[in-house]
C-alpha positions in Angstrom: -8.2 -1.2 1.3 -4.9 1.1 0.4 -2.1 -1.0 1.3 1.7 0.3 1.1 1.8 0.9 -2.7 -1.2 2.6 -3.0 0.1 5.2 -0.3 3.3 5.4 -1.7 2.0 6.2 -5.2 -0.4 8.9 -3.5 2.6 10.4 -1.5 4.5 11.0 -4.8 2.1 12.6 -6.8 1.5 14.8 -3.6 5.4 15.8 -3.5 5.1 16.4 -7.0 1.8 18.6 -6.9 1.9 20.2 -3.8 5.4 20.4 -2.7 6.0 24.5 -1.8 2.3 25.2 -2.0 0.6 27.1 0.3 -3.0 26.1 2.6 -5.1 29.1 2.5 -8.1 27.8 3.0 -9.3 24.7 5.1 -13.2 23.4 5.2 -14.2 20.2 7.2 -17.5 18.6 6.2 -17.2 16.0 8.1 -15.6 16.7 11.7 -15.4 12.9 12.6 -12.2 13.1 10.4 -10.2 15.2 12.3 -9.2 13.5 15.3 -6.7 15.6 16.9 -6.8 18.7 17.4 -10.4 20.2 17.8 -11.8 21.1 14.4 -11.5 24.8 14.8 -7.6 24.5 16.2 -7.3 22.4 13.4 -8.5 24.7 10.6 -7.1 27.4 12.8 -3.1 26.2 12.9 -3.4 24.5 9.0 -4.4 28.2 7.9 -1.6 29.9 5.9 1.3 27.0 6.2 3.3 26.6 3.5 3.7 22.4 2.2 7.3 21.4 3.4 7.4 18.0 2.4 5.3 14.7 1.9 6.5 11.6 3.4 5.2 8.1 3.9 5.1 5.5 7.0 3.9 2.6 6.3 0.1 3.2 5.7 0.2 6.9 6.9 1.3 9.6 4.7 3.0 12.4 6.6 2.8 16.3 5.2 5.2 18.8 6.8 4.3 22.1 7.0 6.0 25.4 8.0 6.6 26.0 11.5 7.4 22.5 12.5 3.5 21.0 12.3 2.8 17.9 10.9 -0.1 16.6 9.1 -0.8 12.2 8.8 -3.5 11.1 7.3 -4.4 7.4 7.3 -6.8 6.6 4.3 -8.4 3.6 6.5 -10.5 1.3 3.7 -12.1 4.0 1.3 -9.7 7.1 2.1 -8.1 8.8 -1.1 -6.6 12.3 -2.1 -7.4 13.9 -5.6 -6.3 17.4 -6.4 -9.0 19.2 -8.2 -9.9 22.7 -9.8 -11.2 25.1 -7.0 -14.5 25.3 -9.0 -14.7 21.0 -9.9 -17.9 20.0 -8.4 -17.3 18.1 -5.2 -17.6 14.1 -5.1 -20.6 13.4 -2.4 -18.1 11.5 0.0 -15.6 14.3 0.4 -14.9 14.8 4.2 -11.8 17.8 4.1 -11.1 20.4 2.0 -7.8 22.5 1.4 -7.5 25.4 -0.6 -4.4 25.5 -2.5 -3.0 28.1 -5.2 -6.1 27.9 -7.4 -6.5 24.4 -7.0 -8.2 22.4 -4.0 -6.6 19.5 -2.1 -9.5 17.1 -1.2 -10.0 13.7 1.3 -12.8 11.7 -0.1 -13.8 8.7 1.5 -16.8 7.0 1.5 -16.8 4.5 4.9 -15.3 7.3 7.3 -12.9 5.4 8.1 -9.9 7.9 7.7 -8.6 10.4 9.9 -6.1 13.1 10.1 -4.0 14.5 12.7 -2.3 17.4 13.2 0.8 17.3 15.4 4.1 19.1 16.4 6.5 17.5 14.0 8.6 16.3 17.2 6.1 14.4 18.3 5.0 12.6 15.7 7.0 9.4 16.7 4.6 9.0 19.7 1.1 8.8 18.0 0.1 5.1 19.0 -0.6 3.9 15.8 3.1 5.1 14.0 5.2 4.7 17.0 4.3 0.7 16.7 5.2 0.4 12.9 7.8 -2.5 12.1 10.5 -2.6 9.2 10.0 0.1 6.1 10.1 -3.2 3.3 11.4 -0.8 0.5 13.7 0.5 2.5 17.6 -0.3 2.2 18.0 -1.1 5.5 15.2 -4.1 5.1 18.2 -6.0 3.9 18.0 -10.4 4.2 20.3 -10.2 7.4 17.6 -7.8 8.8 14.6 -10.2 7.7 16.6 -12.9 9.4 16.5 -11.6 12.5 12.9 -10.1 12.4 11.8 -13.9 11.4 14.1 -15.4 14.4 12.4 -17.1 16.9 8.6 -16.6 15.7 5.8 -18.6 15.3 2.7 -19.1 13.3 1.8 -18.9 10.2 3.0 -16.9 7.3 0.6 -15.1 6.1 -0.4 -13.9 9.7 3.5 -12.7 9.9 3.4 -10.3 7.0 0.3 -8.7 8.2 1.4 -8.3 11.0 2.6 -3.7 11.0 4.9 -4.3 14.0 7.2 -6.6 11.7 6.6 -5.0 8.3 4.7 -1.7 7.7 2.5 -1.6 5.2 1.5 -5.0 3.8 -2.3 -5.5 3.1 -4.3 -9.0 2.5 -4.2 -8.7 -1.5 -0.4 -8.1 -1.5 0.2 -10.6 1.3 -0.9 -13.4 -1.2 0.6 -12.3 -4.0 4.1 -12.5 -2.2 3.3 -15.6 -0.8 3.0 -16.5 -4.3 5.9 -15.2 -6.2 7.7 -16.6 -3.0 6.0 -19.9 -3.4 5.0 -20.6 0.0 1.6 -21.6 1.5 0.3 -18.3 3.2 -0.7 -21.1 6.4 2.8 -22.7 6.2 4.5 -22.5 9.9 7.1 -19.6 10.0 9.6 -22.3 11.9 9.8 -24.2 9.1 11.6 -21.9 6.7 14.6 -23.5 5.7 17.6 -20.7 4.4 16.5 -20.3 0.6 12.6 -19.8 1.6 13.4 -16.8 3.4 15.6 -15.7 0.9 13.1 -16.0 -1.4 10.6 -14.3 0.5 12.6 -11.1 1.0 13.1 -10.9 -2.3 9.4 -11.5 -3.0 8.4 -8.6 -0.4 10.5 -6.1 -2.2 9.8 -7.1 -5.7 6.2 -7.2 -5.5 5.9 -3.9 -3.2 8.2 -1.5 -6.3 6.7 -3.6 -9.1 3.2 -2.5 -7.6 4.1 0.9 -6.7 5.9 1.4 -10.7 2.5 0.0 -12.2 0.4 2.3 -10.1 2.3 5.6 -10.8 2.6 4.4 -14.5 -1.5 3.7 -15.0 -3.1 4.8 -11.8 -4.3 1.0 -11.6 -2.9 -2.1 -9.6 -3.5 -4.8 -11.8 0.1 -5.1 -13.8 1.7 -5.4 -10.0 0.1 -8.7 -9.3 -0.3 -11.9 -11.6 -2.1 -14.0 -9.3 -4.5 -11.4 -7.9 -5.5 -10.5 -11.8 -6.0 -14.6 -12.2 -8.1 -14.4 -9.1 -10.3 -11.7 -10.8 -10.9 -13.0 -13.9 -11.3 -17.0 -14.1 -9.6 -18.1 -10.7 -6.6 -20.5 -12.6 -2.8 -19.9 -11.4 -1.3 -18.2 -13.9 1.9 -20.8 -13.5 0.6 -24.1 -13.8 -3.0 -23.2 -14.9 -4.7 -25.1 -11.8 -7.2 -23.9 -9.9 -6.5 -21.6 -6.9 -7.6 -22.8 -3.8 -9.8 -20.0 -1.6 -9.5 -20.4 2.4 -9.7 -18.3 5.2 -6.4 -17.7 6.9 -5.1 -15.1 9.5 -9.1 -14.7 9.6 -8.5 -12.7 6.3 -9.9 -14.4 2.7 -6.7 -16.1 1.1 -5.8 -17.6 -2.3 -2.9 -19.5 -3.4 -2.2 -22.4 -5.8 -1.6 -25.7 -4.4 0.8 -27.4 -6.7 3.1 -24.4 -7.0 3.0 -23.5 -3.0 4.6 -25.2 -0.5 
């Protein structure tokens, strides 16, 4: 599932390649994807609007176009975005087409999952889904004084916490354990019993493990430089710090690996 880096990697390449271009053309083959407006509005308003700007919240990427409309598309599990030749043959799962300057920007996405919307950019703050994000984790203002407060007061476990898109946008299960790692905290340890330094060190795993993902996606299109102990999950299940072997559990009702020596 695309989590935050993936996103962010998808809404750079888009700022870079589409940035000024113009939508002449837009084909839905799938009309489950659009969920607001109507198809035909849809097509009907996209028609002819010029790319403003590409943006990110959380999960959602955000497209402004000309004449104040905005265009977020959630990728959902399988959702992607590939820029492709007018005349490339299309991949079986692609759901929307738009026709660019000679070039074609297209959703695939097997499970169906995604959607888009098309909105007045002044609204855009009151669709459900963005108006209930939490704290941008890249962001400067997501400073340790800021993650103080978020963490004051709560409950539960960890893990559950930084799932949790009200608090923190954009962090998935796979990243979830790999900050738990770098942090070295047990993803089921109680949030109340952070002392000072393990919240310190759990900002600074949030933010170094989100950039160092997003650098090693835009550098190689993959994920797997970004994450040590999600590569040592793949391949023969040891921590790559002590060498033991990861323990698998179920927490937050999401699979979850960690190392027991080195998390606490």
């Amino acid at each position: 599932m695309p989590e935050l880096p993936d996103v962010e990697t998808l809404a750079r390449m888009l700022r870079r390649r589409t940035t000024g271009s113009r939508i002449h053309r837009v084909r839905i083959l799938s009309p489950a994807t659009i969920r607001s407006p109507a198809p035909r509005t849809f097509v009907r308003l996209m028609r002819g609007r010029r790319i403003e700007r590409v943006g990110r919240r959380g999960k959602y990427l955000l497209i402004d176009l000309h004449g104040a409309l905005t265009l977020i598309i959630h990728l959902r599990m399988t959702g992607d975005l590939a820029i492709a030749p007018a005349d490339a043959p299309l991949h079986p799962h692609t759901r929307v087409l738009f026709a660019l300057d000679g070039e074609e920007l297209r959703f695939v996405d097997q499970r169906r999952f995604g959607h888009m919307d098309l909105l007045p950019a002044a609204r855009v703050d009151r669709l459900s889904g963005l108006r209930r994000l939490g704290e941008e984790p890249l962001a400067r203002r997501f400073t340790l004084d800021r993650f103080r407060g978020l963490l004051r007061g709560r409950r539960g476990m960890l893990k559950a916490l930084l799932l949790r898109q009200d608090l923190v946008a954009g962090i998935g299960n796979l990243y979830a354990d790999e900050i738990l790692f770098q942090a070295r905290l047990r993803p089921a340890r109680p949030v109340e019993s952070l002392r000072p330094p393990d919240v310190a060190r759990l900002h600074g795993a949030i933010r170094a493990v989100l950039r160092r993902a997003t650098d090693g996606l835009a550098r190689s299109g993959s994920g797997k430089a970004a994450a040590t102990l999600l590569d040592a999950r793949g391949r023969e299940g040891a921590c790559p710090r002590c060498g033991r072997a990861l323990a698998a559990a179920r927490v937050a009702g999401r699979g979850t690996y960690y190392c027991r020596s080195c998390q606490r």
